[in-house]
C-alpha positions as CSV (number, residue, x, y, z in Angstrom):
1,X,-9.0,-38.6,4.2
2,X,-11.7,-36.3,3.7
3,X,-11.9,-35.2,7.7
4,X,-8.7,-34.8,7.2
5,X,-8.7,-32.6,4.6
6,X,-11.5,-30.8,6.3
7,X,-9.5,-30.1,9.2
8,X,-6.7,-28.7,7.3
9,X,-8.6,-26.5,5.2
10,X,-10.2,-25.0,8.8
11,X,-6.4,-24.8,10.1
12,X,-6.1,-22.3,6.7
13,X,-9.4,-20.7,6.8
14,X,-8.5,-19.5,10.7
15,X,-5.0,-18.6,10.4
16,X,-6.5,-16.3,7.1
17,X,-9.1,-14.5,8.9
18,X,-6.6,-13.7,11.4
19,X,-3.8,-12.4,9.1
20,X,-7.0,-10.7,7.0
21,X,-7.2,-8.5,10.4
22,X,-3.8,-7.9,10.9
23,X,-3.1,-6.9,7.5
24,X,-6.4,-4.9,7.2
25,X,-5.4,-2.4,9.9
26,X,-2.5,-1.7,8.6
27,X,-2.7,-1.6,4.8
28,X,-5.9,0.9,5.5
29,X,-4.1,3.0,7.9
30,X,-2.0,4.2,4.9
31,X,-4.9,4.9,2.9
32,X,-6.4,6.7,5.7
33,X,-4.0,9.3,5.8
34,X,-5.3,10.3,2.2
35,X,-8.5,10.0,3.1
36,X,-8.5,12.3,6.3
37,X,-6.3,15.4,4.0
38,X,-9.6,15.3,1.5
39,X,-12.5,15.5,4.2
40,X,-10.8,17.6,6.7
41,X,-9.1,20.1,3.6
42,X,-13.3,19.8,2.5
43,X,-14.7,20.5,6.2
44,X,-16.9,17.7,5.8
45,X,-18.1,15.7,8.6
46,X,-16.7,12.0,10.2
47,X,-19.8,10.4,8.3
48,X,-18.2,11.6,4.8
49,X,-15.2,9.8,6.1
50,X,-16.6,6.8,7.2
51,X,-18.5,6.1,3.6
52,X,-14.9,6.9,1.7
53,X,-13.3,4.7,4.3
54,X,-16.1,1.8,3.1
55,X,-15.5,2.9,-0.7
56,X,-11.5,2.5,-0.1
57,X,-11.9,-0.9,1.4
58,X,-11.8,-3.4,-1.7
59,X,-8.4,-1.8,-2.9
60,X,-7.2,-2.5,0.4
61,X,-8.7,-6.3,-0.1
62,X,-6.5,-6.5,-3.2
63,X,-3.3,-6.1,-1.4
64,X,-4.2,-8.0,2.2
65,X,-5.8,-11.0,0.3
66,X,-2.9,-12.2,-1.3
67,X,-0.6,-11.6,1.5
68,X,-3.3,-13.2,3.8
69,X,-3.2,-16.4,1.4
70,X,0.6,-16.7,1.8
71,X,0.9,-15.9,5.2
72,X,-1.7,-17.9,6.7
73,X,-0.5,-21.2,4.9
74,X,2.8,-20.8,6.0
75,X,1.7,-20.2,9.4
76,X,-1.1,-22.7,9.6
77,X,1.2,-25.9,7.5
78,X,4.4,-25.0,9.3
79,X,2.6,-24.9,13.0
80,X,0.9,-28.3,11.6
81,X,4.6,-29.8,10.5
82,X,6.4,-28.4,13.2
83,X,4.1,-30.0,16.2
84,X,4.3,-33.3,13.9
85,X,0.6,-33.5,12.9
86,X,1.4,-33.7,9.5
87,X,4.0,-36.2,10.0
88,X,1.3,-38.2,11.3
89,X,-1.1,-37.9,8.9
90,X,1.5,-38.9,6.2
91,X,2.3,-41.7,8.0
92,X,-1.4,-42.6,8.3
93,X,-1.6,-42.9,4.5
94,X,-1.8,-39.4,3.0
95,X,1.2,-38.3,0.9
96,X,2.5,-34.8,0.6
97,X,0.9,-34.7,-2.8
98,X,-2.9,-35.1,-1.3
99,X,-2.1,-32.5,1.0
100,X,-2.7,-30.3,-2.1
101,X,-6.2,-31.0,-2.3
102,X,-7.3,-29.7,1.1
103,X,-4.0,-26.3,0.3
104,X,-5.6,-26.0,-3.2
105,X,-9.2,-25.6,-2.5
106,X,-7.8,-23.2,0.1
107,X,-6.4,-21.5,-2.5
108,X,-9.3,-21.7,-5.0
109,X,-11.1,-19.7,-2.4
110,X,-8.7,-17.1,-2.0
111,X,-8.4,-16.6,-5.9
112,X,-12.4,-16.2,-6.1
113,X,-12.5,-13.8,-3.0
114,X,-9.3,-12.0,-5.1
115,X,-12.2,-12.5,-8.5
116,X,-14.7,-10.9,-7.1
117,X,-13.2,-7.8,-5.5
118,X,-11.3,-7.0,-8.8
119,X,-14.2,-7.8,-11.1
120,X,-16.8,-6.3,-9.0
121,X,-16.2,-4.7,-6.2
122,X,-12.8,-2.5,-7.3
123,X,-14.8,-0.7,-10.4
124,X,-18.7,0.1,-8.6
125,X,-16.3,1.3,-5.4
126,X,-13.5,3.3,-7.5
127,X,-16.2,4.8,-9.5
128,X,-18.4,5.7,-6.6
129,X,-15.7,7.7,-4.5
130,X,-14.0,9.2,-7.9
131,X,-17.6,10.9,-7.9
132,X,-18.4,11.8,-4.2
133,X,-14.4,12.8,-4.3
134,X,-15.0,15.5,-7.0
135,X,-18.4,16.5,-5.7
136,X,-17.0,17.4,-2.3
137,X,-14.2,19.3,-3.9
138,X,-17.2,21.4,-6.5
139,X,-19.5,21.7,-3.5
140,X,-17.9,25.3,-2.3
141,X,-20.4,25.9,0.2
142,X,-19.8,23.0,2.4
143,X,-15.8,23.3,1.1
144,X,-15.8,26.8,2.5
145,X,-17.9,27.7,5.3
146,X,-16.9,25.9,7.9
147,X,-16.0,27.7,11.4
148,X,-13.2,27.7,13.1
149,X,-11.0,25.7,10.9
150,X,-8.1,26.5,8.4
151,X,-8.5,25.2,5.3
152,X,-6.9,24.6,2.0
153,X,-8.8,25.0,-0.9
154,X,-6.1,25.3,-3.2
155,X,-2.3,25.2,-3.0
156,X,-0.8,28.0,-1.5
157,X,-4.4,29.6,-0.5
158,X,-5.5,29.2,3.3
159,X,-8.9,30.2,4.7
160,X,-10.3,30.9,8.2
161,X,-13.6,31.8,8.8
162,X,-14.9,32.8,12.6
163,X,-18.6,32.3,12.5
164,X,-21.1,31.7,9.8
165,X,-25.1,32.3,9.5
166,X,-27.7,30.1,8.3
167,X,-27.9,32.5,5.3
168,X,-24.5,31.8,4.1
169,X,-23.0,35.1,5.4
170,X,-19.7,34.6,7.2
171,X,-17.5,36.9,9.7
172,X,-14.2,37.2,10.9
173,X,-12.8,36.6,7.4
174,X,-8.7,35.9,7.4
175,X,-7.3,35.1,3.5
176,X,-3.7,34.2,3.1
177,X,-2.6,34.2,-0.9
178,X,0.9,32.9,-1.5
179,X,-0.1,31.3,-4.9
180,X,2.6,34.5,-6.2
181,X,5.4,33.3,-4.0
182,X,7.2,36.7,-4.3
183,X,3.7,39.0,-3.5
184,X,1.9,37.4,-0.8
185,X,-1.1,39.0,0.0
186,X,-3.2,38.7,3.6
187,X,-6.5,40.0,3.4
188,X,-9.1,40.8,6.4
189,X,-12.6,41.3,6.8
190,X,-15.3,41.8,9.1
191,X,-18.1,40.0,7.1
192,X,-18.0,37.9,3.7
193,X,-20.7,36.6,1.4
194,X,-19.9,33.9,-1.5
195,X,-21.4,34.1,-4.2
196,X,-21.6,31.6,-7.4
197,X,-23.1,31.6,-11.2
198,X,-22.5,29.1,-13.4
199,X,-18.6,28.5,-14.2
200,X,-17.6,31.5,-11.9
201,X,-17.1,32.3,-8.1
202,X,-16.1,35.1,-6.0
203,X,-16.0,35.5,-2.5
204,X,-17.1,38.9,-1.9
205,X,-15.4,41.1,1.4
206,X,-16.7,43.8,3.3
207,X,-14.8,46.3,5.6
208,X,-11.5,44.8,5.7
209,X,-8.1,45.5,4.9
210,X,-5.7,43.8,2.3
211,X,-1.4,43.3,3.6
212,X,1.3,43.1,1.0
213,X,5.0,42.6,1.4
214,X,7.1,44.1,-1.1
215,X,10.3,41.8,-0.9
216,X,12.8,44.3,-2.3
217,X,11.7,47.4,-0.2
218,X,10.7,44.8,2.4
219,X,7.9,47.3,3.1
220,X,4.4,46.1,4.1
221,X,1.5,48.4,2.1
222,X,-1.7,48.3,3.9
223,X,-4.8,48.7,1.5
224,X,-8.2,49.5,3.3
225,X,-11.7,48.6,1.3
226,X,-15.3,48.5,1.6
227,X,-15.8,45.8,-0.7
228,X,-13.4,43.2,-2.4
229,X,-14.4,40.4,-4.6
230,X,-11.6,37.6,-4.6
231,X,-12.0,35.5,-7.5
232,X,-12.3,31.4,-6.7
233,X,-13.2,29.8,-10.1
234,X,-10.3,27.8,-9.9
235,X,-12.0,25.8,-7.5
236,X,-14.9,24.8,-9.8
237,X,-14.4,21.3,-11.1
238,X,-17.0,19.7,-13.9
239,X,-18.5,16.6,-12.5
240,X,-19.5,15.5,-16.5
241,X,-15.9,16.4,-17.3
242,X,-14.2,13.3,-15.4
243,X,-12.5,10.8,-16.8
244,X,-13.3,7.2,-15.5
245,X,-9.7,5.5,-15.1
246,X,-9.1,1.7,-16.3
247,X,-9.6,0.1,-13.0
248,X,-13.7,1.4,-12.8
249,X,-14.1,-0.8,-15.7
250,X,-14.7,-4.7,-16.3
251,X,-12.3,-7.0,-17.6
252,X,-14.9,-7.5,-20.8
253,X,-14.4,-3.8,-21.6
254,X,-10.7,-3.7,-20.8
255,X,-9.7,-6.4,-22.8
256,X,-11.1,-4.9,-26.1
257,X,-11.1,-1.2,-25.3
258,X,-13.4,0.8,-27.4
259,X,-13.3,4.2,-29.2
260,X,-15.3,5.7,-26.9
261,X,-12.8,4.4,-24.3
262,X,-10.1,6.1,-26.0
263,X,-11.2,9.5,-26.8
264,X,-9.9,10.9,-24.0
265,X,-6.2,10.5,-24.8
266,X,-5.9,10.1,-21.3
267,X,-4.9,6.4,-21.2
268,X,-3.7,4.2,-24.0
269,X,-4.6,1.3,-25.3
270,X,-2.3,-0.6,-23.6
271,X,-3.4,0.9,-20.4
272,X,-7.1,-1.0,-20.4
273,X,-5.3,-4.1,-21.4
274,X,-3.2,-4.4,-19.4
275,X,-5.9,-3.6,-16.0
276,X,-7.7,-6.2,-18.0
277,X,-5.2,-9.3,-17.7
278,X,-3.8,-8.0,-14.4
279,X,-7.8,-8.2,-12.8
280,X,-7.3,-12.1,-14.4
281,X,-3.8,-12.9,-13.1
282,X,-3.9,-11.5,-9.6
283,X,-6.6,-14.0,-9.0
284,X,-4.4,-16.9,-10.4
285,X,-1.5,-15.9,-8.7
286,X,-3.4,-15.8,-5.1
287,X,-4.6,-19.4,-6.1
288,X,-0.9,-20.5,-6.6
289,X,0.5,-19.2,-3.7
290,X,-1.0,-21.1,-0.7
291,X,0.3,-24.3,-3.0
292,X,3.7,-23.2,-3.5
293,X,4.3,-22.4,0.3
294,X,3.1,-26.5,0.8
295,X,5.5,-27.7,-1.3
296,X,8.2,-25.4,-0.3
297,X,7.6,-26.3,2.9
298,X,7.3,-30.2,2.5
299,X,10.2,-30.0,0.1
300,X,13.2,-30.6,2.7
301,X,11.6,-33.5,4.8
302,X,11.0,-32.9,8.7
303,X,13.3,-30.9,10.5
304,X,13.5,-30.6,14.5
305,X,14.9,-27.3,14.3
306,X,12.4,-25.6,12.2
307,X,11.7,-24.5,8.4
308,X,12.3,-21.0,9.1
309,X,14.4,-21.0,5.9
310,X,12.1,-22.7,3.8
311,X,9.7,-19.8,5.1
312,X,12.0,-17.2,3.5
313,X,12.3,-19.5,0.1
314,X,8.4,-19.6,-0.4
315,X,8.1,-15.9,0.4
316,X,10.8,-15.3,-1.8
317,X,9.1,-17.3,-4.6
318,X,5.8,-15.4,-4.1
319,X,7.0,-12.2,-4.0
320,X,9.5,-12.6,-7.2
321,X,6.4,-13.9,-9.2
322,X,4.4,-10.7,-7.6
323,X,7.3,-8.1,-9.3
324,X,7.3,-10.4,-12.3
325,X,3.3,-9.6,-12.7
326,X,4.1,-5.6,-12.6
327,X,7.0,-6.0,-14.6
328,X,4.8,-7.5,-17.2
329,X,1.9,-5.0,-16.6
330,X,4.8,-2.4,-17.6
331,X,5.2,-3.8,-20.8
332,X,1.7,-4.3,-22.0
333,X,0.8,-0.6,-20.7
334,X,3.6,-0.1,-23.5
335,X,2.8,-2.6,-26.1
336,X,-0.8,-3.9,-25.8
337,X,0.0,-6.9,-28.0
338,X,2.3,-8.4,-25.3
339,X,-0.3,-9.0,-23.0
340,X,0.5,-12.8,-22.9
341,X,3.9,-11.9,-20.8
342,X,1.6,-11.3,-17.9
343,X,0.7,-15.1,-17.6
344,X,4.3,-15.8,-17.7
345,X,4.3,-15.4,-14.0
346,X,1.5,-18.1,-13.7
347,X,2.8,-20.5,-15.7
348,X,6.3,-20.0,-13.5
349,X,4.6,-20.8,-10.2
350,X,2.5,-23.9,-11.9
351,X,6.1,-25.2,-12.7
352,X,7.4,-24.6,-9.6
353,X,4.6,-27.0,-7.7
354,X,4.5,-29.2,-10.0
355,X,8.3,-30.1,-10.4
356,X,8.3,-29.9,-6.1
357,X,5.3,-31.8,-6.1
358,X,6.7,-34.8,-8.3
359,X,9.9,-34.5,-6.1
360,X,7.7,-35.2,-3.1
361,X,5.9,-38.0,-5.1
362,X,9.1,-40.4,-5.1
363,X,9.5,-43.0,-2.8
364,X,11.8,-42.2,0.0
365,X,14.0,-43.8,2.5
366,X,12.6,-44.1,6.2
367,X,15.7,-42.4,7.4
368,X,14.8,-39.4,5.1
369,X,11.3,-38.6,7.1
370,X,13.3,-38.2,9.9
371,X,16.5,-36.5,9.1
């Protein structure tokens, strides 16, 4: 039984890696699109965006790896059921319920992969591009002097710059401020210096020429200067100032938050302990699920026409116990003291494969296998 067992754990293992790919590309496509507004609003370079792509990765793990677990055993057990091999092998002498040995060490090693990127990997990387995030954003030299490109730096505020020195001076300055939705302003100049002491920034003009609109005259006022000092403190973040959220820390520190924790007033109590018993249950939950699409699957007996329905059930199953787990999380964020509602889901899906699981354990009639 044990090459048996072997053989159906590398069935699993396969059909994971391959839905770990699928699901990858697409999960970090969405977070891409994030990533690419902050490094191209920043003007910072495709390396910048290659090491926040890397830092993004383990919250993209969290979501593929459970969806990977499910999808990949009910791929891999209903190929194997389907083309009859597991119709042989139970009629060799393994029952449906030893089947869970080789589907539950599959799933033991999706719920440590799931352990390990929620424990570890989720707080050193969220912490690590929370940091190089708000760097990039105080950094006003490489935010702002970049040629050629319009950027961003603040809503409403767009900046083009045509050439810039080694020394920091710029030319061809073009300013649009519609932060005052009724008084735009448009300013021009020939050359630009920026300049920055402590707390404050200004971006100082030379030789250009400053265009209003005046909405109820709808007459345009055309202001010519020498020099014009456009204040940007507002872009000026303080990188001791930030906040660390509840996922950067561990489930130790979550679990019993401390003062310290709390001074902020940013996040409750209920906040940390809740991330603390959801980094615990997700791992469960991606254990459970590779056994409850088995015994979903095994429930019915063998059909020639397919267990696309039984499919459907176990996906259903999963992804009700999934909602139930943020539903939960909900409440705790509320009330820290209910944080054992969050293994309700847990318990649910032990039930479930356990009362299929028994099911499958009777004796049945030879006509049954084949029905």
């Amino acid at each position: 039984m044990r090459r048996l067992d072997r053989y159906i754990l590398a069935q699993l293992i396969t059909a994971f890696g391959f839905f770990v790919l699928v699901f990858t590309g697409v999960v970090w496509l969405t977070q891409a699109v994030r990533l690419i507004d902050t490094v191209i609003a920043s003007g910072q370079s495709a390396m910048v965006f290659l090491t926040f792509s890397a830092l993004v990765m383990p919250q993209v793990f969290v979501i593929v790896l459970p969806l990977s677990g499910i999808g990949a055993s009910l791929f891999a057990l209903n190929r194997l059921y389907t083309e009859s091999e597991l119709v042989v092998m139970m009629s060799a002498g393994l029952s449906p319920v030893g089947l869970l040995r080789s589907v539950g060490a599959f799933g033991a090693m999706v719920g440590v992969a799931m352990a390990v990127v929620l424990m570890f990997l989720v707080p050193l990387s969220g912490g690590l591009l929370a940091d190089r995030t708000q760097a990039i954003r105080s950094d006003l030299a490489n935010a702002l002097i970049v040629e050629r490109q319009f950027l961003h730096p603040l809503p409403g505020l767009t900046l083009f710059i045509q050439d810039t020195s080694r020394a920091g001076e710029m030319s061809g300055i073009f300013l649009n401020d519609q932060r005052e939705f009724l008084r735009p302003i448009t300013y021009s100049a020939e050359h630009a210096r920026l300049l920055r002491e402590g707390d404050e920034a200004r971006l100082v003009m030379l030789d250009g020429v400053a265009l209003s609109l005046n909405e109820r005259s709808q007459q345009m006022s055309t202001v010519r200067f020498d020099q014009f000092v456009f204040d940007l403190s507002d872009l000026l973040r303080d990188e001791n100032a930030r906040t660390r959220r509840p996922s950067e820390y561990s489930v130790i520190e979550l679990v019993r938050p401390t003062e310290t924790m709390l001074a902020s007033g940013r996040h409750s109590r209920g906040d940390f302990v809740a991330e603390g018993h959801y980094k615990l249950t997700l791992p469960l939950l991606a254990t459970i699920f590779p056994m409850i699409a088995l015994v979903t699957i095994l429930a019915g007996g063998y059909r020639r026409s397919g267990f696309g329905r039984r499919v459907i059930v176990a996906i259903g199953v999963s992804a009700l116990l999934q909602i139930l787990v943020f539903v939960t999380r909900a409440q705790v964020q509320e009330s820290a003291d209910l944080w054992p509602l969050m293994y309700l889901p847990i318990l649910l899906g032990i039930l479930y494969v356990v009362v299929l699981a028994r099911r499958l354990a009777r004796p049945r009639r030879p006509s049954g296998v084949l029905a």
